[in-house]
C-alpha positions as CSV (number, residue, x, y, z in Angstrom):
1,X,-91.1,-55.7,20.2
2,X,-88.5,-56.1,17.9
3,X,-86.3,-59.5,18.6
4,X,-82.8,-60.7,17.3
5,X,-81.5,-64.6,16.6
6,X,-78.9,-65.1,14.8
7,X,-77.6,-68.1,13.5
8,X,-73.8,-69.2,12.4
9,X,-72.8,-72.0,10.0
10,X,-69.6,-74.4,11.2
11,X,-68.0,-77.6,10.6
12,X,-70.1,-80.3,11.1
13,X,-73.4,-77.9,10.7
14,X,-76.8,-77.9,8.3
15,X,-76.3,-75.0,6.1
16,X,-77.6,-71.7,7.3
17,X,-80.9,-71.5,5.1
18,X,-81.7,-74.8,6.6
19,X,-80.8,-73.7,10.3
20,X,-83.3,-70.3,9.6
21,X,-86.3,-72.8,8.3
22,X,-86.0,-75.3,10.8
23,X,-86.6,-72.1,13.2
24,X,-88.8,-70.0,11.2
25,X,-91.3,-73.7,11.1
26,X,-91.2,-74.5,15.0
27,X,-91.7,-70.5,15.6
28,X,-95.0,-69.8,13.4
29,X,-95.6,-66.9,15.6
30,X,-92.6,-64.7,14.4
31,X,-93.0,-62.3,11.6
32,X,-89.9,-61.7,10.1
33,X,-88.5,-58.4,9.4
34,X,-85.1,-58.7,8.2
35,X,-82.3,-61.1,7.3
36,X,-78.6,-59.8,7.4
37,X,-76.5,-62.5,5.5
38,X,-72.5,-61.6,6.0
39,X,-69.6,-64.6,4.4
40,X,-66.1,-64.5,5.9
41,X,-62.8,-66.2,4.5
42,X,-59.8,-67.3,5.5
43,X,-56.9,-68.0,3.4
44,X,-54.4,-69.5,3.6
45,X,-53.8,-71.0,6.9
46,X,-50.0,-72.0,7.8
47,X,-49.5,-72.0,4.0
48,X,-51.6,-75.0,3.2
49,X,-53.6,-73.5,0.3
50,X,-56.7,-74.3,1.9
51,X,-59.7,-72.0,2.2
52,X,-62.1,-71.4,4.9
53,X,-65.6,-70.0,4.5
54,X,-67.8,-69.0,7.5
55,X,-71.5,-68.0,7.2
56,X,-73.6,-65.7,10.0
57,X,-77.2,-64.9,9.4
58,X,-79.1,-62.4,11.8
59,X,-82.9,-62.4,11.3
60,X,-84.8,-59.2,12.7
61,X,-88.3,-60.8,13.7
62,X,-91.4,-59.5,15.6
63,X,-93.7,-61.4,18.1
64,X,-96.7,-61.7,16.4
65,X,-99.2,-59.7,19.1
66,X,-102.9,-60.2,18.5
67,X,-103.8,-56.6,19.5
C-alpha cells in the first residue's frame, strides 16, 4: 500500500532534510518512493523588507511487506 507523510519546516524547527532522516532512521521498514520538495515566500510583510521562506516536503513511501 502506498502511504503519505509529509513534513513542513517552521520557526523554531530542524530543517526539513533533518526532519525526513530522523523519520526515514526510526522507520527502517518504509521504502521510499518519492519526495515532493515545494519553497514558498513571502515578501514583504507590512512593508518591513523582510522575507519569509517556508519549506513542505511530501515523501511517497511503501510498507515494506515480506510477501
Amino acid at each position: 500500500m502506498i502511504k503519505t507523510k509529509l513534513f513542513s519546516e517552521n520557526f523554531g524547527e530542524p530543517h526539513i532534510d533533518e526532519q525526513i532522516n530522523k523519520w526515514i532512521a526510526k522507520h527502517p521498514d518504509i521504502i521510499v518512493v518519492d519526495v515532493k520538495f515545494n519553497s514558498n515566500v513571502i515578501d514583504d510583510v507590512d512593508n518591513s523588507y523582510v522575507s519569509y521562506t517556508f519549506h513542505d516536503a511530501l515523501v511517497i513511501y511503501r510498507v515494506y511487506e515480506n510477501v
